[in-house]
C-alpha positions in Angstrom: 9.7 -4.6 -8.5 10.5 -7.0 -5.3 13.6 -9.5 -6.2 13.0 -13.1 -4.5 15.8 -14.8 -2.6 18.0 -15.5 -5.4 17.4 -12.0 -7.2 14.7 -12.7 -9.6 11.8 -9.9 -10.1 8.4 -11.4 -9.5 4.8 -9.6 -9.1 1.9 -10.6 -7.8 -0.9 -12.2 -10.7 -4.6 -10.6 -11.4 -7.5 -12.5 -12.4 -10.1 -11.3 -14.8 -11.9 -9.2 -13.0 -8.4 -7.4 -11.8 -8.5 -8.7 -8.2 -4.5 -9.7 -7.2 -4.2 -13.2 -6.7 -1.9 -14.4 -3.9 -2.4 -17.9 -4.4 -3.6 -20.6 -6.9 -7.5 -20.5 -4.4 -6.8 -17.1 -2.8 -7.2 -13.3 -4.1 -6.7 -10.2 -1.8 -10.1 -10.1 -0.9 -9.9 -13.7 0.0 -7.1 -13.1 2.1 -7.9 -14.4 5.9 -5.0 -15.4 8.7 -7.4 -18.0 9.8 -7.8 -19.8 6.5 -3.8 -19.7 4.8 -2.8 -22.1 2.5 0.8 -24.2 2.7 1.9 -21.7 0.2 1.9 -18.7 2.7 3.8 -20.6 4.9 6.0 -21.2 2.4 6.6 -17.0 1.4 4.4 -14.5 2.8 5.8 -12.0 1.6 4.2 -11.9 -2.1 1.0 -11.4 -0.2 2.3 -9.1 2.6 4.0 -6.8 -0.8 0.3 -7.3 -2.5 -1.5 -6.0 0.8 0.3 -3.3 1.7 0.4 -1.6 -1.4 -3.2 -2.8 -2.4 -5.1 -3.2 1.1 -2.1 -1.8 3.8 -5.5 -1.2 6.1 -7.0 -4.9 4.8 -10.5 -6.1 6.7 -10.2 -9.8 7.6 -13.4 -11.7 7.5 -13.7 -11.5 11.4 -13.6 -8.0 11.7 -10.2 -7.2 12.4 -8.1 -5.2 10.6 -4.3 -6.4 9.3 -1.5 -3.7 8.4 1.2 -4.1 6.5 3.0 -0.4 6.7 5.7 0.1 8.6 4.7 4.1 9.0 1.6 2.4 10.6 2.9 -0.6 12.9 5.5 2.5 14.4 2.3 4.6 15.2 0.5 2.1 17.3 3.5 0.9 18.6 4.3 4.2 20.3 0.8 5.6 21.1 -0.3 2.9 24.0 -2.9 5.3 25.5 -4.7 4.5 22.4 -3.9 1.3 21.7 -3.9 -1.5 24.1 -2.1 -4.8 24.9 -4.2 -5.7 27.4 -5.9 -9.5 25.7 -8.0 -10.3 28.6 -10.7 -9.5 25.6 -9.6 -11.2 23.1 -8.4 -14.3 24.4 -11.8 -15.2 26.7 -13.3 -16.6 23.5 -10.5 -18.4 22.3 -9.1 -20.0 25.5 -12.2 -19.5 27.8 -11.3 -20.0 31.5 -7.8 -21.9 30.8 -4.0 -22.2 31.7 -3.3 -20.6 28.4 -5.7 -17.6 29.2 -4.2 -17.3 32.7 -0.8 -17.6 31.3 -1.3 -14.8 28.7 -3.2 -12.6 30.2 -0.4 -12.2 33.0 2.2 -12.5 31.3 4.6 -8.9 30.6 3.6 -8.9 26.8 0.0 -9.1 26.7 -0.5 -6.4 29.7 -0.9 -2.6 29.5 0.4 0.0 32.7 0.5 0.2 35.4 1.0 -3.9 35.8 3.4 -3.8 32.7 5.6 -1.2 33.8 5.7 -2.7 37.2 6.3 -6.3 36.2 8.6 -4.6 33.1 10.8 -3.1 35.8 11.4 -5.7 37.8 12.4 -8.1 35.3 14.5 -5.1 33.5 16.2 -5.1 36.7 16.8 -9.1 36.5 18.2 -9.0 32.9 21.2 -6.4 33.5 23.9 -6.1 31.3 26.0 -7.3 34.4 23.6 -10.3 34.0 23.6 -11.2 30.6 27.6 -10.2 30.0 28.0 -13.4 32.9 26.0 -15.6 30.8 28.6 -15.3 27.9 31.4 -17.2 29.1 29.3 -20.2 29.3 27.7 -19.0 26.2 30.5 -20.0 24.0 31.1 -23.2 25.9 27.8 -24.2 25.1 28.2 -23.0 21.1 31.3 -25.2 20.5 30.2 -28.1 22.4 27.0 -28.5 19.8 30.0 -27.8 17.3 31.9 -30.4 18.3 29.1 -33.0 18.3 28.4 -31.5 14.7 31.9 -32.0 13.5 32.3 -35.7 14.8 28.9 -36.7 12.6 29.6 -34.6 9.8 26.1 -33.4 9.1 23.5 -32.0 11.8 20.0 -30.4 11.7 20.8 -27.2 12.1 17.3 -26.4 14.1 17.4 -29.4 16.6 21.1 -30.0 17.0 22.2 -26.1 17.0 19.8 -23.4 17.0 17.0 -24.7 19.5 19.2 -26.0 21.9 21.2 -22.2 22.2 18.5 -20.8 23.9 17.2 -23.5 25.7 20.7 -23.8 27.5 20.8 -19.8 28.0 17.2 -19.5 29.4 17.9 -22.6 31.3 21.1 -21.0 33.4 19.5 -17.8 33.7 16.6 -19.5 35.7 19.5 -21.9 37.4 17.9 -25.3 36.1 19.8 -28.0 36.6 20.4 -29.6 33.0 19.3 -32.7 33.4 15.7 -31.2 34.1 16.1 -29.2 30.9 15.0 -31.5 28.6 11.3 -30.7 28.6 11.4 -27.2 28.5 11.4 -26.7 24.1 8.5 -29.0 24.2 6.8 -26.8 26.7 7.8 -23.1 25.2 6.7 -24.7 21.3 3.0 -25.8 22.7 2.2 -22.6 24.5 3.7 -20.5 21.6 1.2 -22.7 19.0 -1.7 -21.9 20.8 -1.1 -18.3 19.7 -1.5 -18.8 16.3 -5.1 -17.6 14.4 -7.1 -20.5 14.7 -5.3 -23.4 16.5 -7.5 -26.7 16.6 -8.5 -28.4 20.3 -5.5 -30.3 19.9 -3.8 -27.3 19.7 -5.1 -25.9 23.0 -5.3 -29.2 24.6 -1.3 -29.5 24.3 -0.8 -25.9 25.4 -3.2 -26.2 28.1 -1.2 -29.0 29.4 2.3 -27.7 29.0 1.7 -24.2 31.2 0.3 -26.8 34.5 3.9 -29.0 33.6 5.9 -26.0 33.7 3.9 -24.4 36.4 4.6 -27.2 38.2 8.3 -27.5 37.8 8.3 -24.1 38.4 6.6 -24.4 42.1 9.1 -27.0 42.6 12.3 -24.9 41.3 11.3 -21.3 43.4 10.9 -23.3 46.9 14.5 -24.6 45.9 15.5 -21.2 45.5 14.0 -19.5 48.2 15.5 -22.2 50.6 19.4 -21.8 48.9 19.1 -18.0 47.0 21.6 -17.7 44.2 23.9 -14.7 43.7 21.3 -11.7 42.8 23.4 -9.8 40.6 23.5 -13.2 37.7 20.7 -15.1 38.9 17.7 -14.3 37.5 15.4 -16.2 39.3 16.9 -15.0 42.9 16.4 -11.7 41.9 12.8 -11.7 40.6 11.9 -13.6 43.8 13.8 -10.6 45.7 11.4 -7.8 43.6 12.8 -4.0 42.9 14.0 -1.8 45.1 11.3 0.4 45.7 9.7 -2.9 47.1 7.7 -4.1 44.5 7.3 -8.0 44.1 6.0 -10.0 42.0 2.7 -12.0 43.0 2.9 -15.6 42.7 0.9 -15.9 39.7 2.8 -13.4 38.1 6.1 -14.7 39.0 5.3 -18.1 37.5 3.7 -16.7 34.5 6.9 -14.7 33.8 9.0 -16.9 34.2 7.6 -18.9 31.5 7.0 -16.0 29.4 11.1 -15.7 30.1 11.1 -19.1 28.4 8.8 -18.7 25.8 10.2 -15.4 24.3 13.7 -15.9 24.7 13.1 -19.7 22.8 11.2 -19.8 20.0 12.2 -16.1 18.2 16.0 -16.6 18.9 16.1 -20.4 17.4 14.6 -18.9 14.6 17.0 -15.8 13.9 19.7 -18.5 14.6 18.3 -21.1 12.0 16.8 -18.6 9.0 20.2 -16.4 9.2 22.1 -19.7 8.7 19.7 -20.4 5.8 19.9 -17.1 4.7 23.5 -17.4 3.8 22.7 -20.6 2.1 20.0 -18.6 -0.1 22.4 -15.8 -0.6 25.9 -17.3 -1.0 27.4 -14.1 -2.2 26.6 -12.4 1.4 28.4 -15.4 2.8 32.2 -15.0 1.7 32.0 -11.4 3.1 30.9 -12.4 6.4 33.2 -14.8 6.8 36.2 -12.5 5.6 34.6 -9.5 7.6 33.6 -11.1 11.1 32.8 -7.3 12.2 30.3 -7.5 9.8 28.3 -9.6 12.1 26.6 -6.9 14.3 25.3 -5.6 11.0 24.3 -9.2 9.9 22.4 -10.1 12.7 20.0 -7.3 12.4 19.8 -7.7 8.4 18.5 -11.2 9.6 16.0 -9.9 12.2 14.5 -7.2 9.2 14.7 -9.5 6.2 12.6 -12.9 8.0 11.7 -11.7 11.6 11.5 -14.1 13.8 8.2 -13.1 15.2 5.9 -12.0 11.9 2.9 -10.7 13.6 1.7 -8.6 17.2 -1.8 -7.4 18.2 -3.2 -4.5 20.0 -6.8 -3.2 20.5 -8.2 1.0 20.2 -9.3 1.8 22.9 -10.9 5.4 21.7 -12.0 6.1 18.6 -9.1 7.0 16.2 -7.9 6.8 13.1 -5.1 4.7 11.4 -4.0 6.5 7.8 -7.2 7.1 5.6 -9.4 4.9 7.9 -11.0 5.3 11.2 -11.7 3.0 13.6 -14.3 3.2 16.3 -13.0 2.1 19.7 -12.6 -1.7 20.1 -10.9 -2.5 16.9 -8.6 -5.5 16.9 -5.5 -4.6 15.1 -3.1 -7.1 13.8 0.4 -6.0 13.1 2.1 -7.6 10.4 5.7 -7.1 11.3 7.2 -9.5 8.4 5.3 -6.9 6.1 6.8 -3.7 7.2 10.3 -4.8 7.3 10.0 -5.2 3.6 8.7 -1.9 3.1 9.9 0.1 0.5 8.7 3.3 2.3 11.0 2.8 4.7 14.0 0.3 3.8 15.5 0.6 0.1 15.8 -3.0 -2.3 13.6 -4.7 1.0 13.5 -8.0 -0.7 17.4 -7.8 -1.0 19.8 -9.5 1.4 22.3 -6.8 2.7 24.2 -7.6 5.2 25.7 -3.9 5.5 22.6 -2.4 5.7 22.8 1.0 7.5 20.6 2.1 8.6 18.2 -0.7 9.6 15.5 0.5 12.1 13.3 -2.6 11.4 10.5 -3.5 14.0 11.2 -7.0 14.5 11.8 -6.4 18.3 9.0 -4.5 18.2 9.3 -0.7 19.5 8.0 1.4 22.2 7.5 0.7 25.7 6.6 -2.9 24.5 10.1 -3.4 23.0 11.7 -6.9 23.3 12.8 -6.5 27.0 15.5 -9.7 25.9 16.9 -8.1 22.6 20.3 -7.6 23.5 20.5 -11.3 24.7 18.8 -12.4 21.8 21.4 -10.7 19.3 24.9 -12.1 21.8 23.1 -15.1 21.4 23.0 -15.0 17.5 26.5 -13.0 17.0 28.3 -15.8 18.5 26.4 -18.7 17.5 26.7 -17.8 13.5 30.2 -16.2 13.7 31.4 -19.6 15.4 29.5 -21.5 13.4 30.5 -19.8 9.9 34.6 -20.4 11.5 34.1 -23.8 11.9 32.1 -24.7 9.1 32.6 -22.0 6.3 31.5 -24.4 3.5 28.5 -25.8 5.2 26.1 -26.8 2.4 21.9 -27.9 2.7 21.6 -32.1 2.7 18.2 -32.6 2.9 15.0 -30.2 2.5 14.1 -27.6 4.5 11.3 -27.5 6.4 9.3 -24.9 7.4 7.0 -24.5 10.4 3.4 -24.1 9.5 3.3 -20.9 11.6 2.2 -17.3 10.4 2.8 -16.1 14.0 6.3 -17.2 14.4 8.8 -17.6 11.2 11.6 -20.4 11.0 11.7 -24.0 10.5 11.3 -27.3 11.7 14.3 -28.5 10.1 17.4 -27.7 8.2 19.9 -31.0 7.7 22.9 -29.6 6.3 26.3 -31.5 5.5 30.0 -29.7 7.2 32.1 -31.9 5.2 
């Protein structure tokens, strides 16, 4: 039986007629990513647990198909001859002839080979470990200066006074923009990212539409400054995407605009939220807390306990290609996938007491980086940038407590919250 976030065993409801209920209006065959109630934003994972052990190959009303098992997501992950990431199909309807289509459909995610392992390579070759290992330094400058404004006020919001403004600063130095032009930039990265989700509204797209020509318009603005005064190659990222790979590949301009806000975008949004739902985490589950805090080692451990149990980023996509065949079902060629990655990080198939906190988990292959030749290609700054924002935090402020409600973001693409006021003293 799953355990909820303070232990408790719970299972999903069944009406008369023996359909599961996920929700006070919503069975299993109800079930629809474009239609979710507040409660799903709330806890998925009820209705992930009753989906993939009812429906793990579930039929939404549009066609598509949603799984929810891990053995699953990690075969279409690694087969990309069959499965595509190519979105130029699915996003014509949805964004028609648009920034945001533009944008996405250029961008390193949403592309298959060869122009993802061409574009894949030559940011690979921007973010080093010589690169990110320079960004550290100022890292932890950055960490206890938004401690040190915490500690003078005595309470904070641990999303817009800590976790958002982390990567903001990082993504912000590794592109060399000058802080004071930083300030737009979450703004930006959280309306492109919205547009994403299953059925944003024309406000929605409108907002998105507008931040990609703001930020492709900074962007203009920032590469003629570079080209005119490069930076050092080996730390700056931006000099070295403008410089291509060594075998002479360059980026197109499209491509190098669009990837640098995809740089933005994907190093933002997930990393605030490992940084805020770990942090809440440990306020859900004080007894993983003292440990921690006595073990900092544990940390390593912690941070990837943190990526499995709420993953940042709860859902992908791909396409067949071919006809093939996922589990007991086939699927004729043109099938739109959507890959529940919240869901098969809490699969017991795969990871033992899922709905448990564990901090020491070992081992912990969970998928919320993805896998494949479309894994994260920022996960090892994504996790320096959580180790030392939590361990510092939990040194300063070991006793931090909540002081104020928590608020989630109404996302099923992306988990975390809006805010998270919390008292240090």
């Amino acid at each position: 039986m799953p355990l909820d976030g303070r232990g408790r065993g719970r299972s999903p409801p069944v009406n008369s007629e023996g359909c599961i209920i996920l929700t006070n209006t919503m069975t299993i065959e109800d079930f629809d990513l474009r239609a979710l109630p507040q409660s799903f934003y709330d806890d998925p994972y009820p209705t992930y647990s009753a989906l993939r052990s009812k429906s793990p190959v579930h039929r939404l009303p549009d066609g598509s198909l949603f799984l929810t098992r891990y053995a699953d997501l990690e075969q279409v992950y690694r087969d990309t001859v069959t499965f595509s990431s190519d979105k130029r199909v699915e996003f014509k309807p949805k964004f028609g002839d648009s920034p945001l289509y533009e944008h996405h459909t250029t961008s390193l995610v949403f592309n298959d080979p060869p122009l993802h392992t061409r574009v894949r390579k030559i940011m690979a070759g921007a973010l080093t470990a010589r690169a990110i290992a320079h960004l550290e330094q100022g890292l932890h400058a950055i960490v206890d200066r938004l401690l040190d404004g915490i500690e003078s006020k005595g309470n904070a919001d641990l999303i817009a006074d800590f976790a958002a403004a982390i990567p903001v600063e990082i993504i912000g130095n590794l592109l060399g923009i000058p802080r004071e032009e930083r300030e737009p930039l979450r703004g930006w990265s959280l309306a492109i990212l919205g547009a994403l989700e299953p059925a944003p509204s024309a406000a929605v797209l409108d907002k998105g539409n507008q931040a990609v020509r703001d930020f492709r318009a900074y962007l203009k603005h920032l590469i003629a400054e570079r080209r005119r005064n490069p930076g050092e190659a080996s730390n700056d990222v931006l000099t070295r995407l403008l410089a291509g790979d060594r075998d002479g590949s360059q980026l197109t301009e499209p491509e190098l605009l669009q990837n640098c806000i995809f740089l933005l975008n994907a190093g933002h949004e997930t990393t605030t939220n490992l940084i805020g739902n770990g942090l809440q985490l440990l306020i859900e589950w004080p007894g993983q807390r003292r440990p921690l805090i006595e073990s900092p080692q544990l940390i390593k451990s912690a941070i990837e306990e943190f990526l499995r149990f709420e993953s940042s980023n709860q859902l992908g996509n791909r396409r067949a290609i071919v006809d093939t065949r996922i589990g007991e079902h086939d699927l004729p060629a043109g099938t739109l996938l959507n890959l529940c990655i919240g869901a098969a990080n809490r699969d017991p198939a795969k990871f033992e007491h899922p709905d448990r906190l564990d901090l020491a988990r070992d081992p912990n292959r969970h998928l919320a980086f993805a896998s494949g030749a479309h894994q994260c290609i920022g996960l090892n700054l994504a996790r320096l940038e959580a180790r030392v924002a939590i361990t510092k935090f939990l040194e300063r402020f070991p006793d931090y407590r909540p002081a104020g409600t928590a608020i989630r973001g109404a996302r099923a693409r992306f988990r975390g919250f809006v805010s998270l006021p919390i008292a240090v003293r």
